[in-house]
C-alpha atoms as one frame of an Amber mdcrd trajectory, in Angstrom:
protein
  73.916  -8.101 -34.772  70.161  -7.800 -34.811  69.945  -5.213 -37.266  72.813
  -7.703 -39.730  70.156 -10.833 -39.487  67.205  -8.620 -40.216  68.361  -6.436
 -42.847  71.116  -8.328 -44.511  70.677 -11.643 -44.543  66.256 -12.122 -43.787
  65.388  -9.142 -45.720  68.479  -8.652 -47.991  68.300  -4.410 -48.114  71.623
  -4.194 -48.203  74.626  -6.286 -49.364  77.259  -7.529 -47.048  79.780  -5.038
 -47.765  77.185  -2.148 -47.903  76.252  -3.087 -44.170  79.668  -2.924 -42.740
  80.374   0.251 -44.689  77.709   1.797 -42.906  78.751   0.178 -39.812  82.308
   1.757 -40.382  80.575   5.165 -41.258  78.689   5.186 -37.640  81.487   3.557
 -35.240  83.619   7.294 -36.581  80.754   9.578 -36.431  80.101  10.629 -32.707
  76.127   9.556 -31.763  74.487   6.137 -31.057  75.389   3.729 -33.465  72.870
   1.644 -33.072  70.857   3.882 -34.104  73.166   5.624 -37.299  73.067   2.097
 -38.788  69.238   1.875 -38.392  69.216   5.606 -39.644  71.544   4.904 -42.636
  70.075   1.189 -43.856  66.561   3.095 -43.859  68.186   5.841 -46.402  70.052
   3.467 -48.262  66.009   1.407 -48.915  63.652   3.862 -49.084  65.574   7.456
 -48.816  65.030   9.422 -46.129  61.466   8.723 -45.312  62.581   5.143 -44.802
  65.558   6.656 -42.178  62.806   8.540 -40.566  60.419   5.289 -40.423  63.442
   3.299 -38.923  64.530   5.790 -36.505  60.697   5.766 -35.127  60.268   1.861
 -34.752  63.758   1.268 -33.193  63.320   4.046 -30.454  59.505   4.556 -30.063
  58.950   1.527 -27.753  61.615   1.849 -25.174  60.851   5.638 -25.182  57.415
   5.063 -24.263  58.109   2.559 -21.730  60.824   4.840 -20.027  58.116   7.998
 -19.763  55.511   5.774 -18.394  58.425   4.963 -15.894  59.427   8.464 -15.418
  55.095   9.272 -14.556  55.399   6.344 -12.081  58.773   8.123 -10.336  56.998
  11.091 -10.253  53.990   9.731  -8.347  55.904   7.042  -5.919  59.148   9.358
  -5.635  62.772   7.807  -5.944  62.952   7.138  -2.036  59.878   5.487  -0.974
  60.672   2.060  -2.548  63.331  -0.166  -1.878  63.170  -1.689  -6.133  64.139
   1.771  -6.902  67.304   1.881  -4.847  67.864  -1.610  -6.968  67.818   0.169
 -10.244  70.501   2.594  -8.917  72.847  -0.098  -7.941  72.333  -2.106 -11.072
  73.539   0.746 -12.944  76.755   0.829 -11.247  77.219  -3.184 -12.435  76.047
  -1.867 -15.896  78.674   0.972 -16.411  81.405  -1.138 -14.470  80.582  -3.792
 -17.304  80.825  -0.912 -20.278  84.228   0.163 -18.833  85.683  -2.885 -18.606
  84.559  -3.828 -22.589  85.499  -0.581 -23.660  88.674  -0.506 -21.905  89.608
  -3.678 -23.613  88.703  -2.265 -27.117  89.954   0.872 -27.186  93.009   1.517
 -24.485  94.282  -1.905 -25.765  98.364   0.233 -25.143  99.692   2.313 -22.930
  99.635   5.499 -24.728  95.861   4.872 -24.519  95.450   3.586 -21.340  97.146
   6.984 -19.883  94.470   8.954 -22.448  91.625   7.525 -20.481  93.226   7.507
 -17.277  94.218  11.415 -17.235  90.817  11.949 -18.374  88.906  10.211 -15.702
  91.374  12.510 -13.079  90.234  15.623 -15.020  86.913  14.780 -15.088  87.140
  14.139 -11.341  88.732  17.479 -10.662  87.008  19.090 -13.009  83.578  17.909
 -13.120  81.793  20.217 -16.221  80.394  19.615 -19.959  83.155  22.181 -21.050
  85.646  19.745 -19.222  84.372  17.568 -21.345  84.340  18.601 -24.249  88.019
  19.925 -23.656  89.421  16.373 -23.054  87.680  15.045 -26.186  89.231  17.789
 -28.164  92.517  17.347 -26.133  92.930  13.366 -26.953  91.852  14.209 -30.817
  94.774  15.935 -31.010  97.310  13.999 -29.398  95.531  10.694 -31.060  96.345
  12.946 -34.202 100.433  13.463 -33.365 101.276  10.553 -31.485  98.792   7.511
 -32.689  98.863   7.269 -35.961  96.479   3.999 -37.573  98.156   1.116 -39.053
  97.767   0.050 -42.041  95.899   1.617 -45.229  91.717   1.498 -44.760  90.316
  -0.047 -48.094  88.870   1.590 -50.503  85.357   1.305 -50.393  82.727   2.796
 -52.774  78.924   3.058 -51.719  75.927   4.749 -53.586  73.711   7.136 -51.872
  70.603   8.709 -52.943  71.545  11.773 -51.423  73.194  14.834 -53.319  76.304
  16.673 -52.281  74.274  20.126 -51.394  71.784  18.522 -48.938  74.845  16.946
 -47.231  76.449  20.139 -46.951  72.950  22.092 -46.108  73.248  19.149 -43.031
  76.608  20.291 -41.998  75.960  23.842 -41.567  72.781  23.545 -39.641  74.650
  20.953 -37.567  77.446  23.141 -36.753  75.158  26.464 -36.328  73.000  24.883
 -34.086  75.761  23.279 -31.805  77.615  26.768 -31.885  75.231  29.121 -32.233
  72.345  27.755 -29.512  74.927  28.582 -26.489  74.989  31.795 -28.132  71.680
  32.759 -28.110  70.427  31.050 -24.675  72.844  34.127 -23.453  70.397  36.587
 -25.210  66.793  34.620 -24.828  65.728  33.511 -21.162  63.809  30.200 -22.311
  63.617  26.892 -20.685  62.863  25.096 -23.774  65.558  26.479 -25.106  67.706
  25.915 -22.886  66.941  21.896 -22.638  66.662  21.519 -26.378  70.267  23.273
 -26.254  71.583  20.765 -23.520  70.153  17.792 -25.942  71.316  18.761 -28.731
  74.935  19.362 -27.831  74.643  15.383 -25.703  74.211  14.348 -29.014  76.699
  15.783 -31.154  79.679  14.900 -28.999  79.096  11.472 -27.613  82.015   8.911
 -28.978  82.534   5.503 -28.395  79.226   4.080 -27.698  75.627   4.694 -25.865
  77.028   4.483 -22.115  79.190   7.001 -22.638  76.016   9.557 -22.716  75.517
   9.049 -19.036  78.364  11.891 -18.194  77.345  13.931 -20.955  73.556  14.268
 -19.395  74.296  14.320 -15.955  76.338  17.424 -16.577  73.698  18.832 -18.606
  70.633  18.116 -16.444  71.716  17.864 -12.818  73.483  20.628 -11.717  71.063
  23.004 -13.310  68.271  21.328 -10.894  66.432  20.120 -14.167  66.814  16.163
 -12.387  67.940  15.560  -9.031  70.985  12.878  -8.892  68.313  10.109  -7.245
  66.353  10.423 -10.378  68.599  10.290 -12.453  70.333   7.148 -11.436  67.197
   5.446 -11.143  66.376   6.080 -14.346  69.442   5.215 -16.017  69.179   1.587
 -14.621  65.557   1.490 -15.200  66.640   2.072 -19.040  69.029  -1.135 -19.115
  65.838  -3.150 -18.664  64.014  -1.903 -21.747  65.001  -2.691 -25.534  66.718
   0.006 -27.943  69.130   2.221 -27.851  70.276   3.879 -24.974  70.143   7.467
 -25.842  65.917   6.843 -25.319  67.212   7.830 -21.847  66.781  11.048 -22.750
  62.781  10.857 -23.086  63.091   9.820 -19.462  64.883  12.836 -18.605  62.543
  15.103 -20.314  59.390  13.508 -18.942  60.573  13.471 -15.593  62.038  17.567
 -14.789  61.129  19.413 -12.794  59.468  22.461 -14.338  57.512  23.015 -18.130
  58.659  21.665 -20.455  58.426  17.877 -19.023  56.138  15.187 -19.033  55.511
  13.974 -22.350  55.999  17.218 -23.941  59.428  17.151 -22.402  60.404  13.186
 -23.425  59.462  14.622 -27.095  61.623  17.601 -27.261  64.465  15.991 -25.383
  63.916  12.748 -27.482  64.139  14.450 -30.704  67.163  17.000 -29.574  69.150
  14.472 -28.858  68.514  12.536 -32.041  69.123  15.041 -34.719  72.384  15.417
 -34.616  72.628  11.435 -35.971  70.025  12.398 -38.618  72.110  15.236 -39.746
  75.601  13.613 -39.268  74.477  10.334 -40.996  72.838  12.963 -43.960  75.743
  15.297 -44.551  78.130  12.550 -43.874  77.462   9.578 -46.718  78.180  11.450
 -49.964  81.725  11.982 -48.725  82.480   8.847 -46.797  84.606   7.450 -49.297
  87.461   9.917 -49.536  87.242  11.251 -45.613  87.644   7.472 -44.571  90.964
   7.057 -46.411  92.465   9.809 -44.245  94.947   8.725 -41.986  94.769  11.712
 -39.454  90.723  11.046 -39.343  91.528   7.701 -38.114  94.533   8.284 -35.945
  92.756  11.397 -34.140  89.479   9.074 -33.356  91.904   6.347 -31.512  92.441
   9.012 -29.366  88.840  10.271 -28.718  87.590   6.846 -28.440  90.577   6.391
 -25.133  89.516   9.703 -23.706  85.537   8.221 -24.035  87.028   5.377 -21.479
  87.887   7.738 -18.805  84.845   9.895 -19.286  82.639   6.611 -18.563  85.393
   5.618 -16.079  84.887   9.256 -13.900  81.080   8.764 -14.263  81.223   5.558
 -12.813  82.471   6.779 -10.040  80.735  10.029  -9.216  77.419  10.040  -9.945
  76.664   6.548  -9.983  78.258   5.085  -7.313  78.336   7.809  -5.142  74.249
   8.148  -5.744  73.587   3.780  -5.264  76.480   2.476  -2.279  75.434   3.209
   0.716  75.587   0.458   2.369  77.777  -3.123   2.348  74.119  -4.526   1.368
  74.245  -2.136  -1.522  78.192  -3.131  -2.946  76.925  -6.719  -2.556  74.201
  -6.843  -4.605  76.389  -4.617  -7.463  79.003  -7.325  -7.041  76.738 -10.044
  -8.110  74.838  -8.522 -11.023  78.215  -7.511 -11.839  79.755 -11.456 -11.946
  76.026 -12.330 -13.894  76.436  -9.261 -16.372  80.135  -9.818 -17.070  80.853
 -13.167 -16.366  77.813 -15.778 -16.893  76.305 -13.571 -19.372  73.182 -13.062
 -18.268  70.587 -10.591 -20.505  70.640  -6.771 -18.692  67.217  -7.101 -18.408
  66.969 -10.055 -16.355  69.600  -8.780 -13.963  67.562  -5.353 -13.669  65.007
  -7.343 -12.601  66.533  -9.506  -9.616  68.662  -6.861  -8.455  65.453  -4.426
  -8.354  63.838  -7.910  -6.378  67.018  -8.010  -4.595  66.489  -4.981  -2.674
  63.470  -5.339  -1.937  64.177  -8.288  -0.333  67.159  -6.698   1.339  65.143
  -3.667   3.038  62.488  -6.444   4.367  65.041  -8.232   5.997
């Protein structure tokens, strides 16, 4: 919405139908949206310095205000204040909010309703970032048989500035790097490698929108020891008080582990892990939009990814976040109401942040 009123109709960039063919573009690529469209309206004005220039001012300030957050967790701990238990219960209201929305959206039927369902049990049962990966893979394919899209998309023609060899140059580095970095963190003992790894693969396979990351990291970072659960819950609702997109969580992440590289070294190579992936995606994807958007099976195959996204968020909202923030009936009552002010009087995530984060405080002096 924010990005429509600045670049469409203030600043006029990009035509009407240009903007929600980019839109379209980033809702079927997997990634932050958010900031694809930012990404791709940059390209589409100035080429791709101007993607790299709008990928920097929509994610520099809430990246810098989650490592200064991540410094100040490292100095008070996650334990020693009552606000910080806050921030862990306001994320459960947060993700109980995205699953609700997204369960709305995209298990509007039966068929997809059991999708997300099935997947939350796996992911219960089966708690790892292969799990994952498998039930994406798994509800591609049966979105692919059994779901097929209605209707016939529009055809829809957009000019790029960007040539058919760079956009497959994109696509092979994309794919070596998500195959071939498991690969050689068998062969090379290395940390760094080993978190830009983890990033990178976060961002290549997130679907359905930025929530959805929280599984994806907290498989990556917390059973290794990287982040302990505490931290990372904290800093998952600290990150629904701050503006941009959500996948700046990451920066948090990388400032606040446990061992070289962290601080702001680590935000930076987390940061930009987990971002490349939508720079390469958004690159080797836009010559070739046209034709791979008139496939049926593209479409039919995403309806079932975007169900089995549902019961990923719907497992994680269970185990870690809940599990990590209620621990007490003072805790479920304070989720409950910035719950009913997220969902149902509308009130900005940041605001509710805030007064939950006051709310235990107030709680733990009572």
């Amino acid at each position: 919405g924010y990005f429509h009123e600045e670049y469409v109709r203030r600043r006029k960039w990009v035509g009407q139908q240009s903007y929600a063919d980019l839109v379209a573009l980033c809702q079927f690529l997997p990634g932050p949206a958010s900031s694809q469209v930012g990404i791709a309206v940059g390209i589409a004005r100035a080429g791709l310095p101007g993607g790299l220039a709008a990928w920097i001012g929509f994610t520099l300030p809430s990246a810098i205000a989650l490592v200064a957050f991540a410094y100040g967790v490292e100095a008070i701990g996650v334990s020693s204040a009552a606000w910080l238990q806050g921030l862990k219960v306001v994320a459960v209201a947060v993700v109980a909010q995205a699953v609700w929305g997204m369960a709305v959206a995209l298990a509007p039927d039966k068929e997809r309703v059991t999708v997300a369902i099935l997947t939350a049990v796996a992911m219960l049962g089966w708690p790892s970032a292969a799990g994952q990966i498998a039930a994406i893979v798994a509800a591609g394919l049966f979105g692919w048989l059994w779901l097929p899209a209605s209707g016939e998309p529009r055809e829809v023609h957009m000019r790029v500035s960007i040539g058919r060899r760079l956009a497959i140059a994109c696509w092979v580095v994309f794919f070596g790097l998500l195959i071939g970095m498991p690969f050689l963190r068998q062969i090379v003992s290395s940390h760094l490698l080993a978190v830009f790894d983890s990033f990178f693969r976060v961002g290549s396979l997130v679907f359905g929108g930025g929530h959805v990351v929280l599984p994806l990291l907290q498989a990556e970072v917390v059973p290794p020891g990287w982040v302990t659960q505490e931290e990372f819950v904290a800093g998952y609702g600290a990150t629904q008080a701050v503006p941009g997109p959500l996948f700046t969580f990451s920066a948090y992440l990388g400032a606040v582990m446990n061992s070289p590289p962290n601080g702001w070294q680590g935000a930076l190579l987390a940061l930009v892990a987990v971002f490349l992936p939508s720079f390469l995606l958004i690159i080797g994807a836009l010559p070739f939009w046209d034709s791979l958007r008139r496939q049926a099976e593209f479409q039919a195959a995403l309806r079932g990814i975007n169900a089995a996204v549902v019961g990923l968020l719907l497992a994680a909202l269970y185990h870690p976040v809940w599990t990590s923030a209620i621990k007490a009936p003072a805790d479920f009552a304070l989720g409950l109401v910035a719950f009913g002010l997220l969902v149902f009087w509308k009130w900005p995530p940041w605001l509710v942040v805030v007064l939950t984060a006051l709310g235990a405080e107030l709680v733990a002096r009572l």
